[in-house]
N, C-alpha and C positions, 0 to 999 in steps of 0.2 A: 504494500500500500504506500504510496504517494502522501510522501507528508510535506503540505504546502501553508497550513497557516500555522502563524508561528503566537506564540503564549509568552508573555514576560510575567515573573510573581515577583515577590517580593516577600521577603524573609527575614526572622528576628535571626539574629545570631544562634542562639538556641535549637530554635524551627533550623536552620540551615546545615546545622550540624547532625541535628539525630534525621534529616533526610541521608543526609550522606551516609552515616553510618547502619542507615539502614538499608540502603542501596548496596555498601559494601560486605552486606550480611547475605544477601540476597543474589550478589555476584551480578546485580544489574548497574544500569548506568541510573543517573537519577531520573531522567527523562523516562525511561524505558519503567520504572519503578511505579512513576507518575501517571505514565499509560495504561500500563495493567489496574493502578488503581482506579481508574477512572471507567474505566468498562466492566469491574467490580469483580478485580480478579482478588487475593491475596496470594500475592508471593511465599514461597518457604526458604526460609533461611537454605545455604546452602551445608550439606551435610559434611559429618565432617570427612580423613582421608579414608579412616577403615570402612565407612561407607562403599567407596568407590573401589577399593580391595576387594571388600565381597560381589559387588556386582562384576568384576572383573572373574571372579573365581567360580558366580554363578555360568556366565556368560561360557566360559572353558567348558563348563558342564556339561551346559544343554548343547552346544556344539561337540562334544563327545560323542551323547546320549543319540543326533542325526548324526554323524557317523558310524555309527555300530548298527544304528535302525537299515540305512542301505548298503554297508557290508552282509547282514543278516539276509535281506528281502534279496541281496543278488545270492548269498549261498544257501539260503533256503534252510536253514538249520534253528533257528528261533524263530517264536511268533514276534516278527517285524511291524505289524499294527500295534500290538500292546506296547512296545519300546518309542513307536511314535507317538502313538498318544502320550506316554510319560514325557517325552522331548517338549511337544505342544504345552504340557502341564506346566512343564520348568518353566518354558517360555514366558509362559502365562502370566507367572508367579514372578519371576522377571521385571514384567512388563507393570504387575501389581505395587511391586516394591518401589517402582521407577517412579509409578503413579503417586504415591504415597508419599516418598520425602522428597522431589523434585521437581513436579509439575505445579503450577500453581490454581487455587480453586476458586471457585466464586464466592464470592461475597455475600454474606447473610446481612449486611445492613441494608434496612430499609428503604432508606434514600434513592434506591437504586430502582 
């Protein structure tokens, strides 16, 4: 999206400070922070590094779990459906985890 009209505010020192540092909690810019809040998203802090370890070690998994599924399905020696649906499952669970401490969600105030 084409961002064309432009917004000036104005800020106590205070106010300018805990934007920032909640933009830097957030890993957004303050604009970007601003944006989201305004279509009535709220942002999640960003997680911390053993967060992003596990989904790396999730990630190895479930890309194991599809490797093994079409090793299996070409030598025909396990049931290769039930190994994919578990793959799909990790995924899922993945994709769950992803949803939960890194996506940001909408906003319950009213005002909106």
């Amino acid at each position: 999206m084409k961002r064309t009209v432009k917004k000036q505010f104005w800020f106590s020192k205070p106010e300018a400070q805990d934007l920032q540092k909640k933009a830097k909690k957030t890993c957004l810019s303050e604009a970007a922070l601003v944006r989201l809040l305004v279509r009535g998203y709220e942002p999640k802090e960003r997680p911390d590094e053993k967060f992003y370890d596990v989904m790396r070690q999730l990630s190895a998994i479930g890309n194991n779990i599809n490797q093994l599924s079409v090793k299996a399905n070409a030598l025909g020696f396990i049931d290769s459906q039930m190994l994919k649906n578990e793959a799909q499952r990790w995924h899922k669970f993945q994709a769950d985890i992803e949803r939960e401490f890194l996506r940001p969600e909408k906003s319950g105030l009213k005002w909106q």
